[in-house]
N, CA, C and O atoms as a Tinker XYZ file with bonds, in Angstrom:
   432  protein
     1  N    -44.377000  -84.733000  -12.111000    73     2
     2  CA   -44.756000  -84.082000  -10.866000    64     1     3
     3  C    -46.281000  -84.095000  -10.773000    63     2     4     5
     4  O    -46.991000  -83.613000  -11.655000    81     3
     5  N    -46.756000  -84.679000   -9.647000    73     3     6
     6  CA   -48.136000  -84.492000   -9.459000    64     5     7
     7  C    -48.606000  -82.936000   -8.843000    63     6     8     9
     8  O    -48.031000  -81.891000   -8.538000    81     7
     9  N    -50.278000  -83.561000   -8.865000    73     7    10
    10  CA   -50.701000  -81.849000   -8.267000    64     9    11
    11  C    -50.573000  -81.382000   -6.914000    63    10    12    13
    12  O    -51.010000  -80.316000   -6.478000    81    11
    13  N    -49.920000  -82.292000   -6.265000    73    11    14
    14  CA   -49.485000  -81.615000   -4.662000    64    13    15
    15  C    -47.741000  -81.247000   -4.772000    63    14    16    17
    16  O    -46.995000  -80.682000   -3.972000    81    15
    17  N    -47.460000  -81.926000   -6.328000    73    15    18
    18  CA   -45.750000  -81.314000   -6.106000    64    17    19
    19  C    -46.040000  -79.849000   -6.702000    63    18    20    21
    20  O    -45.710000  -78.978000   -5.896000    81    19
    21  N    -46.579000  -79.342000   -7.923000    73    19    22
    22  CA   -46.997000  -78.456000   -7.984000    64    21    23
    23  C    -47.366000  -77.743000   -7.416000    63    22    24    25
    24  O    -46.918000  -76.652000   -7.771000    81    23
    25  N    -48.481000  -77.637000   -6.052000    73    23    26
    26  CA   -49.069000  -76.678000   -5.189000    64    25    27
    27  C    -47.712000  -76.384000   -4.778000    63    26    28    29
    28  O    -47.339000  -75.245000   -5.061000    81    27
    29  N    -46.589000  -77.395000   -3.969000    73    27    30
    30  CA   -45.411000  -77.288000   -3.182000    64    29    31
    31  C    -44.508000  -76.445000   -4.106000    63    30    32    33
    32  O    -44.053000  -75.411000   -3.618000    81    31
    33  N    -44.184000  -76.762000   -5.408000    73    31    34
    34  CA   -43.648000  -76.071000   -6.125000    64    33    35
    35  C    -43.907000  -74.515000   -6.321000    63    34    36    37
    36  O    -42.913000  -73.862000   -6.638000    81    35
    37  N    -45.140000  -73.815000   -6.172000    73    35    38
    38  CA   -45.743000  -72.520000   -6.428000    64    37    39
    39  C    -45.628000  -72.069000   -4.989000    63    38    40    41
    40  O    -45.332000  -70.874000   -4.969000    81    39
    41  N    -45.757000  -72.605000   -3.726000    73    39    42
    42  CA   -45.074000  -72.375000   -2.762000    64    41    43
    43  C    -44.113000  -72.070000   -2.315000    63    42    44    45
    44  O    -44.060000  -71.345000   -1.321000    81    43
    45  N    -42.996000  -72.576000   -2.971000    73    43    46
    46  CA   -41.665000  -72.703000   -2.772000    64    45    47
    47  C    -41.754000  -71.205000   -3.427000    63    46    48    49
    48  O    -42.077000  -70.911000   -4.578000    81    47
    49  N    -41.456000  -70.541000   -2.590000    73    47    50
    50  CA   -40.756000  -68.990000   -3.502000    64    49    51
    51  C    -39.321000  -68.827000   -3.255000    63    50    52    53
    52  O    -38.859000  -67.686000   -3.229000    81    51
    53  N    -38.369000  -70.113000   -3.022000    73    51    54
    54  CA   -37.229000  -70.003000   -2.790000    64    53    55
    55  C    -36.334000  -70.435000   -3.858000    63    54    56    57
    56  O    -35.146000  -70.126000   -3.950000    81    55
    57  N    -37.030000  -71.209000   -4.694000    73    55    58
    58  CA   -36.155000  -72.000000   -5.782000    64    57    59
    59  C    -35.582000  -71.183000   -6.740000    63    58    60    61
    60  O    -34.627000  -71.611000   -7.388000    81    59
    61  N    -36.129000  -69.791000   -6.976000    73    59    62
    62  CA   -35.773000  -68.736000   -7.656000    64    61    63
    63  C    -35.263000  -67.820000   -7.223000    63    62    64    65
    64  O    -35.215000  -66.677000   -7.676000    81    63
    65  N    -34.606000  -68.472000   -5.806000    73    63    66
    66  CA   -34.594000  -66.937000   -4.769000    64    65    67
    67  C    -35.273000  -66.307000   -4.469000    63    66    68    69
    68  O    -36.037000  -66.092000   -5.410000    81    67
    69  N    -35.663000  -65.534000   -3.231000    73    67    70
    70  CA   -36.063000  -64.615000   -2.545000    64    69    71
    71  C    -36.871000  -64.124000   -3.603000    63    70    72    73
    72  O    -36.693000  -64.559000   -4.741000    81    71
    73  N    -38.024000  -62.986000   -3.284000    73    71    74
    74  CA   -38.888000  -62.683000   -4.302000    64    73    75
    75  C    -37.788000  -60.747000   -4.397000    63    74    76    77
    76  O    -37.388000  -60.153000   -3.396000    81    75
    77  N    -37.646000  -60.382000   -5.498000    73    75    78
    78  CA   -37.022000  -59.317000   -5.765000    64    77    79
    79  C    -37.921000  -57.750000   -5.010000    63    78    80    81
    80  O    -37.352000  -56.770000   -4.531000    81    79
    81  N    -38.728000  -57.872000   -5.074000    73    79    82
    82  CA   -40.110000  -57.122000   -4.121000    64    81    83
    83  C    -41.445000  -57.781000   -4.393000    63    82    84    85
    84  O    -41.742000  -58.891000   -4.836000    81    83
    85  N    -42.532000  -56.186000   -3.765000    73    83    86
    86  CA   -43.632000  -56.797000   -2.920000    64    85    87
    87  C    -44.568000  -57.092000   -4.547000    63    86    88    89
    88  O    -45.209000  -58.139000   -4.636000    81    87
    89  N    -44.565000  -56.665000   -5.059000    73    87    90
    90  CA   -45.411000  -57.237000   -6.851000    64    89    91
    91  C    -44.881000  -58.490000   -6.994000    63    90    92    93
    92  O    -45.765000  -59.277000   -7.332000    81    91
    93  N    -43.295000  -59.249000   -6.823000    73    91    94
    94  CA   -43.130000  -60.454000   -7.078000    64    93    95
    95  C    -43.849000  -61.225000   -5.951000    63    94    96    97
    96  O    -44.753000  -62.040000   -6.142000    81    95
    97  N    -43.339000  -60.870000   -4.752000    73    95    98
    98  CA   -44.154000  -61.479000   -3.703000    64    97    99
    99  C    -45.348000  -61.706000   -3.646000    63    98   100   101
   100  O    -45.603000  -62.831000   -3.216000    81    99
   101  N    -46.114000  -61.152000   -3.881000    73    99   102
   102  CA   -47.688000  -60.796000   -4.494000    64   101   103
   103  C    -48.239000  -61.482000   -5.534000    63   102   104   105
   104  O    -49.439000  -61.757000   -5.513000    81   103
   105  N    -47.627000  -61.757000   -6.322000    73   103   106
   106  CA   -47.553000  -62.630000   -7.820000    64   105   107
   107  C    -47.528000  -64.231000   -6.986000    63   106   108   109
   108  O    -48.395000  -65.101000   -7.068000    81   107
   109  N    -46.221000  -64.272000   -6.168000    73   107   110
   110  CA   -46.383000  -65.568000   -6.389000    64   109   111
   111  C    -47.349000  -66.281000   -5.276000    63   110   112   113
   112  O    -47.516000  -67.501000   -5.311000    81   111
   113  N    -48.088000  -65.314000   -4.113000    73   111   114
   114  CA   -49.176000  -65.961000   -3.308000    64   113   115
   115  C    -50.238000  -65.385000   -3.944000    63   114   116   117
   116  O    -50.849000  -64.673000   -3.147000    81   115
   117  N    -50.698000  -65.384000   -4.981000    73   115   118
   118  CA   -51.887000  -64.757000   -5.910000    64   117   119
   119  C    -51.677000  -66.624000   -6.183000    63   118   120   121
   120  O    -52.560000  -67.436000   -5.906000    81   119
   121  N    -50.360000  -66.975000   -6.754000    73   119   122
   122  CA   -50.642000  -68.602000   -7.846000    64   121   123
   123  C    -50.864000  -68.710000   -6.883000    63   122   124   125
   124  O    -52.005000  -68.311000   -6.651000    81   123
   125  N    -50.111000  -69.257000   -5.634000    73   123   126
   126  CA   -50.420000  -70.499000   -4.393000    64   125   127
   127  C    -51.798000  -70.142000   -4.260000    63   126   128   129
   128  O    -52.480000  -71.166000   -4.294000    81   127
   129  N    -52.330000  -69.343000   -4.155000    73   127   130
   130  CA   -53.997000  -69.236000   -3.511000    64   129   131
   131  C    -55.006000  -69.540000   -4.579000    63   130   132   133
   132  O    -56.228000  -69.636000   -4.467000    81   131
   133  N    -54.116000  -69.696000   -5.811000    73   131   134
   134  CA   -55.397000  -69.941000   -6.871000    64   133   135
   135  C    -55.482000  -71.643000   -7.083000    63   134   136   137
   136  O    -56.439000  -72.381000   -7.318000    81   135
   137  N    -53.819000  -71.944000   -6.860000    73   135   138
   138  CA   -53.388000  -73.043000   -7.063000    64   137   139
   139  C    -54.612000  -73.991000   -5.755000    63   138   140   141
   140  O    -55.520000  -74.821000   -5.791000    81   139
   141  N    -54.040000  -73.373000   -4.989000    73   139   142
   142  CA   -54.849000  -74.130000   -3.835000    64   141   143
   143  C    -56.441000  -74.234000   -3.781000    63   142   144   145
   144  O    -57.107000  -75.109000   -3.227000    81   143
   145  N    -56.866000  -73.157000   -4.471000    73   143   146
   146  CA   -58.619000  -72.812000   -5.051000    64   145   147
   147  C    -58.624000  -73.924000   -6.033000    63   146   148   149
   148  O    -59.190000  -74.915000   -5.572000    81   147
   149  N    -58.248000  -74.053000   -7.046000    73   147   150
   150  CA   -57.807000  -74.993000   -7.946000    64   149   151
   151  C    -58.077000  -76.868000   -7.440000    63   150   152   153
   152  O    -58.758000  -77.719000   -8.012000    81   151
   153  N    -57.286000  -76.971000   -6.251000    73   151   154
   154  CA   -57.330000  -78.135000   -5.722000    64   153   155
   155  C    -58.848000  -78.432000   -5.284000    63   154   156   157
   156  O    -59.340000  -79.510000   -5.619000    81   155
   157  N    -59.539000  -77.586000   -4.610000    73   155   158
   158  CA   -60.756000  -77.635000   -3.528000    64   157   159
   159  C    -61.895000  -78.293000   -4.720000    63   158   160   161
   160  O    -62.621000  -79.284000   -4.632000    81   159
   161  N    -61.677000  -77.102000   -6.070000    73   159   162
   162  CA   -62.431000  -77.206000   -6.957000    64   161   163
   163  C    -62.229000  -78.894000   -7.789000    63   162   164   165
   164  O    -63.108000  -79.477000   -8.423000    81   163
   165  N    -61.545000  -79.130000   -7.665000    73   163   166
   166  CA   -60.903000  -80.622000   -8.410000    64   165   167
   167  C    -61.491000  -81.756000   -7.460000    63   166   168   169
   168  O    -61.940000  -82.849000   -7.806000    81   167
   169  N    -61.391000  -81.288000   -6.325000    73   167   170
   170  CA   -61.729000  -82.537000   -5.418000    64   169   171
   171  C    -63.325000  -82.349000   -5.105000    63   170   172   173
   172  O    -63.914000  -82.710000   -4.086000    81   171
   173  N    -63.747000  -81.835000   -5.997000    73   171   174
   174  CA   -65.408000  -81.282000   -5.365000    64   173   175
   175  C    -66.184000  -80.655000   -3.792000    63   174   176   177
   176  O    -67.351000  -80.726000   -3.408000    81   175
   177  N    -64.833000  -79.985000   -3.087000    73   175   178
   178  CA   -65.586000  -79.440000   -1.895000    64   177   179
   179  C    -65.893000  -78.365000   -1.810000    63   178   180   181
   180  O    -65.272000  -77.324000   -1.599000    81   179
   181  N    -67.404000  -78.720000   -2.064000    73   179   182
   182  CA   -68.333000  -77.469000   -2.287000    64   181   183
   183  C    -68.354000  -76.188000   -0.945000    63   182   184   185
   184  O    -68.709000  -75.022000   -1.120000    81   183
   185  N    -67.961000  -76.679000    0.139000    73   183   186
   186  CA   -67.935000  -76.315000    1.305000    64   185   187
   187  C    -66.673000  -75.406000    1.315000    63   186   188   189
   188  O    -66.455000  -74.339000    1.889000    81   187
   189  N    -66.029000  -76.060000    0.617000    73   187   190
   190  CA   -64.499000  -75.099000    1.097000    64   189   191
   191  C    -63.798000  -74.307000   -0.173000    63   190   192   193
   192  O    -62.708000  -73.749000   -0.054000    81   191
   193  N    -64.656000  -74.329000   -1.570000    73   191   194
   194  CA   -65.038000  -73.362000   -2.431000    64   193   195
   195  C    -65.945000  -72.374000   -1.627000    63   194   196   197
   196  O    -65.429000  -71.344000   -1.195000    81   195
   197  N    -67.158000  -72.611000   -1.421000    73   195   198
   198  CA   -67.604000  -71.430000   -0.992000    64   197   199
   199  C    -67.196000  -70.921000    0.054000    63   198   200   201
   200  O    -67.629000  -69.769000    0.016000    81   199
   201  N    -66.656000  -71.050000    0.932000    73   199   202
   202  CA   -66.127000  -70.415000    2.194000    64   201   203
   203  C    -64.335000  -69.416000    1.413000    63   202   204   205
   204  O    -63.855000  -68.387000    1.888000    81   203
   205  N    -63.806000  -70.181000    0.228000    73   203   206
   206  CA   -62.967000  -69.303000   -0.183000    64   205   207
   207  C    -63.429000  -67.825000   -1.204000    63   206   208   209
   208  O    -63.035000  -66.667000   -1.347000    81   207
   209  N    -64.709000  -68.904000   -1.864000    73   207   210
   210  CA   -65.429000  -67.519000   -2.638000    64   209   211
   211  C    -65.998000  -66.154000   -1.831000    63   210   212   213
   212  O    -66.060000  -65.030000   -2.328000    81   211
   213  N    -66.427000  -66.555000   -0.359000    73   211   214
   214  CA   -66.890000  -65.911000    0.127000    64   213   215
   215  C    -65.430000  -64.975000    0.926000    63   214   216   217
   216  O    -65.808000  -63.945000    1.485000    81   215
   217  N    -64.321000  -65.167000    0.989000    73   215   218
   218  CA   -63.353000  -64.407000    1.524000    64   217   219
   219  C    -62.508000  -64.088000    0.275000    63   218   220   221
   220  O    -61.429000  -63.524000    0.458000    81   219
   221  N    -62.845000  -64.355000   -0.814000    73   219   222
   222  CA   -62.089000  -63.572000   -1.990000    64   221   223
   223  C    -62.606000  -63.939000   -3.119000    63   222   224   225
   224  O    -62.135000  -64.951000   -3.638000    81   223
   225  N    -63.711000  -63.215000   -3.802000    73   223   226
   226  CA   -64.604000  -63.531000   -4.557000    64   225   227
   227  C    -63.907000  -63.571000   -6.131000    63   226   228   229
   228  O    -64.522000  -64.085000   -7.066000    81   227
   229  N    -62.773000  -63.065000   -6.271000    73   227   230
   230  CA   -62.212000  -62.750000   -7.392000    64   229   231
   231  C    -61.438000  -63.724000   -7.656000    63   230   232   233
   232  O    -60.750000  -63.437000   -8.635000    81   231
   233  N    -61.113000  -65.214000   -7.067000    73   231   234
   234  CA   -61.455000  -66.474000   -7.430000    64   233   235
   235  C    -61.779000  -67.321000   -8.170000    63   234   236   237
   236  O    -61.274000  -68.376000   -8.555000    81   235
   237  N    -63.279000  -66.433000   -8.483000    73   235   238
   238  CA   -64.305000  -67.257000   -9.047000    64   237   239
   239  C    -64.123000  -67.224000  -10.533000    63   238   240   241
   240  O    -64.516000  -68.143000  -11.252000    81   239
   241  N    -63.435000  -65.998000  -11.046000    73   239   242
   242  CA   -62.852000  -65.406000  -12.569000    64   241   243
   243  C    -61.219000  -65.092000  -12.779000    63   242   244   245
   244  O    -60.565000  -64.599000  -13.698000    81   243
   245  N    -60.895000  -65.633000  -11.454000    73   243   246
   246  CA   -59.540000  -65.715000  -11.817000    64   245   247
   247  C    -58.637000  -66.406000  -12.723000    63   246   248   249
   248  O    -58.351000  -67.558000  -12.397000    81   247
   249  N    -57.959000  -65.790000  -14.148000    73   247   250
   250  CA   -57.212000  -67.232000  -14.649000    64   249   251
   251  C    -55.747000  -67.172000  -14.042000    63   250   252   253
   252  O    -55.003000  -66.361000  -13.491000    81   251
   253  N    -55.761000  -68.621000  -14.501000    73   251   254
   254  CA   -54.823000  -69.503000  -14.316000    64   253   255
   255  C    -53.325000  -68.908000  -14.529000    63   254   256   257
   256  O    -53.183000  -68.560000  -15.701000    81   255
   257  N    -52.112000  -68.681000  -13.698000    73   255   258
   258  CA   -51.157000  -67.856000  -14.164000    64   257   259
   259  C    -50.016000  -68.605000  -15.072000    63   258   260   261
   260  O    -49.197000  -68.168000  -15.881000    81   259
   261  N    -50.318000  -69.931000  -14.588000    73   259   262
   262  CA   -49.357000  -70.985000  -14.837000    64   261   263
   263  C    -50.133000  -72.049000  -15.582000    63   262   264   265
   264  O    -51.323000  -72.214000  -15.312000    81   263
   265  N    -49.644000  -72.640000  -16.327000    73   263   266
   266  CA   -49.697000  -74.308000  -16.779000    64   265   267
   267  C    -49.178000  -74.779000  -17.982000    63   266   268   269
   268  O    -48.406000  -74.235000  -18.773000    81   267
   269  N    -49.799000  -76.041000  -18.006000    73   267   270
   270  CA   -49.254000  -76.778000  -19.645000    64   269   271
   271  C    -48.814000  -76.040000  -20.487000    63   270   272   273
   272  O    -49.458000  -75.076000  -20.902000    81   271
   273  N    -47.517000  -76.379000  -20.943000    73   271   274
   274  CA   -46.948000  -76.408000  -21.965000    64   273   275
   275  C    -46.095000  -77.206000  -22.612000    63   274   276   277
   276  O    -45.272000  -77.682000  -21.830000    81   275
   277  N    -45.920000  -77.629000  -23.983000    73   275   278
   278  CA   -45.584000  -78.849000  -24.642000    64   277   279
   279  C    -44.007000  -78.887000  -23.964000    63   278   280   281
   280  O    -43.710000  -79.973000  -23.466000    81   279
   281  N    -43.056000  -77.899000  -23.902000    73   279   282
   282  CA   -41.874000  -78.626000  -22.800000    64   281   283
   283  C    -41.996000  -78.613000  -21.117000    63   282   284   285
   284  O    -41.244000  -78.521000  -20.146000    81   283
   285  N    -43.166000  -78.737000  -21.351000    73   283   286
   286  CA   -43.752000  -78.786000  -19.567000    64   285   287
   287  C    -45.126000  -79.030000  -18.590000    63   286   288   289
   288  O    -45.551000  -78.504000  -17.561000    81   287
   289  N    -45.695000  -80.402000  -19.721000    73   287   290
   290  CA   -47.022000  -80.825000  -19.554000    64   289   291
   291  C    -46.982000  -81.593000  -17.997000    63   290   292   293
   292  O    -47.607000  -81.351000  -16.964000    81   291
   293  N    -46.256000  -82.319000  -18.237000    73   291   294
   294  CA   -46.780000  -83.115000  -16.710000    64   293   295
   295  C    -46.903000  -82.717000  -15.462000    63   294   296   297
   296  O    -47.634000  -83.206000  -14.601000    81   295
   297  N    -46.078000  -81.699000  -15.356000    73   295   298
   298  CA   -46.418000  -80.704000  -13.709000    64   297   299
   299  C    -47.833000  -80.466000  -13.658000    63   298   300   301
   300  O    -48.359000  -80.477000  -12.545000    81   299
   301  N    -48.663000  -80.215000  -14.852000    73   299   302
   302  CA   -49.593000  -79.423000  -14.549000    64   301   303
   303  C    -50.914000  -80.656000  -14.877000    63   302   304   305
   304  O    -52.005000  -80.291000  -15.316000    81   303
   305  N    -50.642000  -81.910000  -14.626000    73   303   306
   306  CA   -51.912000  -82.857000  -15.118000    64   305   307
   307  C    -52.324000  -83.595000  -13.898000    63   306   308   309
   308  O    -51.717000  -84.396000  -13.187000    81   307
   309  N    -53.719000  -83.022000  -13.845000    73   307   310
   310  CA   -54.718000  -83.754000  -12.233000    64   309   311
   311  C    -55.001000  -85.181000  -13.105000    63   310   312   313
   312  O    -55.538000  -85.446000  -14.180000    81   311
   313  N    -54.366000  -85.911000  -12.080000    73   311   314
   314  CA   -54.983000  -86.908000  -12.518000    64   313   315
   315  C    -56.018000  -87.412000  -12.375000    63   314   316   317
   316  O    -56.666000  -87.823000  -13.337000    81   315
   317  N    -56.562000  -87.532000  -10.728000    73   315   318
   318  CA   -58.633000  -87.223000  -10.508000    64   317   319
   319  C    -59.517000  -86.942000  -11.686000    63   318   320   321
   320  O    -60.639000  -87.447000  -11.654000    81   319
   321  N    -59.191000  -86.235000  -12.691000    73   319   322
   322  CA   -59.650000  -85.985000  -13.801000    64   321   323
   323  C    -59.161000  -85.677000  -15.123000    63   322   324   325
   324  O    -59.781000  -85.042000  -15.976000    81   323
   325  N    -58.163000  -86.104000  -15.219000    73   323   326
   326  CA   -57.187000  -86.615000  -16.819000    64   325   327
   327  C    -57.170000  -85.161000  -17.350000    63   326   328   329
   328  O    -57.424000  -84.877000  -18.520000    81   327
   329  N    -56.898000  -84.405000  -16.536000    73   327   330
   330  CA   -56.987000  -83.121000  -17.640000    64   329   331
   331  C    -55.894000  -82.199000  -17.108000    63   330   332   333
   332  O    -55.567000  -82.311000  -15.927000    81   331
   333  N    -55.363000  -81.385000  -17.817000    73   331   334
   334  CA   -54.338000  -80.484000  -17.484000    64   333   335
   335  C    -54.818000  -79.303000  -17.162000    63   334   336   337
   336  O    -56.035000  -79.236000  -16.996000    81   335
   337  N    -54.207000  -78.388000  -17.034000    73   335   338
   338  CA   -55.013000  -76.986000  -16.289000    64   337   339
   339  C    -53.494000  -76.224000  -16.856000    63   338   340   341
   340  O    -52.303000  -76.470000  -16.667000    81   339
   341  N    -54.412000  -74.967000  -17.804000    73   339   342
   342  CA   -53.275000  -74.337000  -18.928000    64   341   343
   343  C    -53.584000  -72.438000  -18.457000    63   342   344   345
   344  O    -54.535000  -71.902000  -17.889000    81   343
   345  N    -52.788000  -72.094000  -18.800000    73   343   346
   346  CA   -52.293000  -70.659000  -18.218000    64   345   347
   347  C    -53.668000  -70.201000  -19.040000    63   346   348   349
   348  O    -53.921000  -70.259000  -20.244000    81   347
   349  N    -54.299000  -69.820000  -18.139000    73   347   350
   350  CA   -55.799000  -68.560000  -18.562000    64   349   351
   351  C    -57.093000  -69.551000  -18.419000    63   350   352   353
   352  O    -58.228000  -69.232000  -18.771000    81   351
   353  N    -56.708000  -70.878000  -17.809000    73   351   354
   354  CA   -57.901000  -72.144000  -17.394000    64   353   355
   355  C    -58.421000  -70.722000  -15.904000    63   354   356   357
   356  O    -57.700000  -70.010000  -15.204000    81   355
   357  N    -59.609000  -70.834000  -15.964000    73   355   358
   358  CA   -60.381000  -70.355000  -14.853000    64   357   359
   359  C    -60.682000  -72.028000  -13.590000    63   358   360   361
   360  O    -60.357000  -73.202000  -13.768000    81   359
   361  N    -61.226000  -71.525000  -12.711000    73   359   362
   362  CA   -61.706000  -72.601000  -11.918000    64   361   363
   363  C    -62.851000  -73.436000  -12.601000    63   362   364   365
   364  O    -62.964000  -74.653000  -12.448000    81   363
   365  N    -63.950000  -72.424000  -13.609000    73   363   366
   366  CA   -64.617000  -73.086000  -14.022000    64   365   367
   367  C    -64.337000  -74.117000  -15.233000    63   366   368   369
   368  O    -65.116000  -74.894000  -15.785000    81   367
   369  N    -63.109000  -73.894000  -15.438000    73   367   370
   370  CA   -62.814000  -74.639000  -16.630000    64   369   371
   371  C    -62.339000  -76.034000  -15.857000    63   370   372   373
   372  O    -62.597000  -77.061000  -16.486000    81   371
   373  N    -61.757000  -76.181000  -14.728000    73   371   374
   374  CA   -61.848000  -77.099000  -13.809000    64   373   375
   375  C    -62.491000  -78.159000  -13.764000    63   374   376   377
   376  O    -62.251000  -79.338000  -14.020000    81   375
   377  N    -63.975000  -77.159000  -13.138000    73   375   378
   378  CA   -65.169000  -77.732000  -12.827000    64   377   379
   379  C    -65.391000  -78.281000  -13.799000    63   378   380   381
   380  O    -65.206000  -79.485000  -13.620000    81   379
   381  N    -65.724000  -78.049000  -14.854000    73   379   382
   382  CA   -66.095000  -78.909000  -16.018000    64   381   383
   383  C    -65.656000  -79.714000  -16.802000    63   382   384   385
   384  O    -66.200000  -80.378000  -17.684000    81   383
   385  N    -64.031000  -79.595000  -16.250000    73   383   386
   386  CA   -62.865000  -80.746000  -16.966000    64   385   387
   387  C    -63.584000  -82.099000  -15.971000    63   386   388   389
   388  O    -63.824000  -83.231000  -16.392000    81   387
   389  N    -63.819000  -81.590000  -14.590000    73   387   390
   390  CA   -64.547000  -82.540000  -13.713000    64   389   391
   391  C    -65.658000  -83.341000  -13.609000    63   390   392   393
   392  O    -66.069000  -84.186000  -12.814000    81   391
   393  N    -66.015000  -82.860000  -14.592000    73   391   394
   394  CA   -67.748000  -83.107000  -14.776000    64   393   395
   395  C    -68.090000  -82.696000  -13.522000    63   394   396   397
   396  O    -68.412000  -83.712000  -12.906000    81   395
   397  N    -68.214000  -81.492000  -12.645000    73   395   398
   398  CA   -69.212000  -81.142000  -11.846000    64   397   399
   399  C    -70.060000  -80.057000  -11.756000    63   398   400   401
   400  O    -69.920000  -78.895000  -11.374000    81   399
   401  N    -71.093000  -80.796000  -12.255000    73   399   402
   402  CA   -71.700000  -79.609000  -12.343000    64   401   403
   403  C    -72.492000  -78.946000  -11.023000    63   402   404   405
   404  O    -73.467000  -78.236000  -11.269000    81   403
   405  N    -72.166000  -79.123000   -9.869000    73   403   406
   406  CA   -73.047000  -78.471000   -9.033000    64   405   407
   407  C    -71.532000  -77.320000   -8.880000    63   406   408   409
   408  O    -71.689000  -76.122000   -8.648000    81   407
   409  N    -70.365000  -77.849000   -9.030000    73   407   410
   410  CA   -69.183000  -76.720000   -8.727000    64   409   411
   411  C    -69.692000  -75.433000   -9.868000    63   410   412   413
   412  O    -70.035000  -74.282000   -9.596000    81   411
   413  N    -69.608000  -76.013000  -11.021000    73   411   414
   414  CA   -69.966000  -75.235000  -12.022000    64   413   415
   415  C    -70.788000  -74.355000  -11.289000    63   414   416   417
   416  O    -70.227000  -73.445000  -10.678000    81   415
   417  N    -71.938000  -74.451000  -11.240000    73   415   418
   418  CA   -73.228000  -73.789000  -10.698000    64   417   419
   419  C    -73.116000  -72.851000   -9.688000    63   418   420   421
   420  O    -73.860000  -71.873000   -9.612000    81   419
   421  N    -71.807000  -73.212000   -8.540000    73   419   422
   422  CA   -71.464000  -72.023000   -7.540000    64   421   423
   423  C    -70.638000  -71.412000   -7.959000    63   422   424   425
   424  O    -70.512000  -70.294000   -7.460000    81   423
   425  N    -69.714000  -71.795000   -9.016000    73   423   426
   426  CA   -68.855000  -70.753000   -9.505000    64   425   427
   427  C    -69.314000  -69.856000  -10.414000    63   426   428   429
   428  O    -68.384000  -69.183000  -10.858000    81   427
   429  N    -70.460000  -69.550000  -10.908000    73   427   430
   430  CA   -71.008000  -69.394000  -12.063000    64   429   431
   431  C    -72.044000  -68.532000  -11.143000    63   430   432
   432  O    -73.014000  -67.977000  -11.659000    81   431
């Protein structure tokens, strides 16, 4: 699974059924929004990182709720930058799997 089946996958809050209440519900558009922060940061748009940092700054130190694990590596591997993204990866750990350092620098 690539990283847009993934975003779709953390989206999907149906595959598990309905969310049981508003903390599950909450949980799972906390991933989609990090997931999707995640993407902006991978693809280097500095523009649309900061316009998300600036409407939810807690973003910027958010970890990762989801990822790699040895019976479940490939969902979670960008290929743009050969690297996986593992449960407690921040955005900045991203950035720097990316080599970018000007992302680095606004997330930071």
């Amino acid at each position: 699974m690539n990283h847009d089946a993934l975003i779709d996958f953390a989206l999907d809050t149906n595959l598990a059924g309905p969310p049981q209440n508003l903390d599950e519900r909450s949980n799972s558009m906390e991933k989609s929004s990090f997931l999707g922060f995640i993407r902006l940061v991978i693809d280097g748009d500095l523009d649309g990182v900061s316009r998300r940092l600036r409407s939810d700054p807690a973003l910027a130190t958010m970890a990762s709720p989801i990822g790699a694990t040895r019976q479940d590596a490939a969902d979670y591997f960008f290929t743009e930058i050969s690297h996986y993204i593992y449960a407690g990866d921040t955005a900045l750990h991203m950035a720097a799997a990316a080599f970018s350092r000007s992302m680095a620098g606004l997330l930071v």
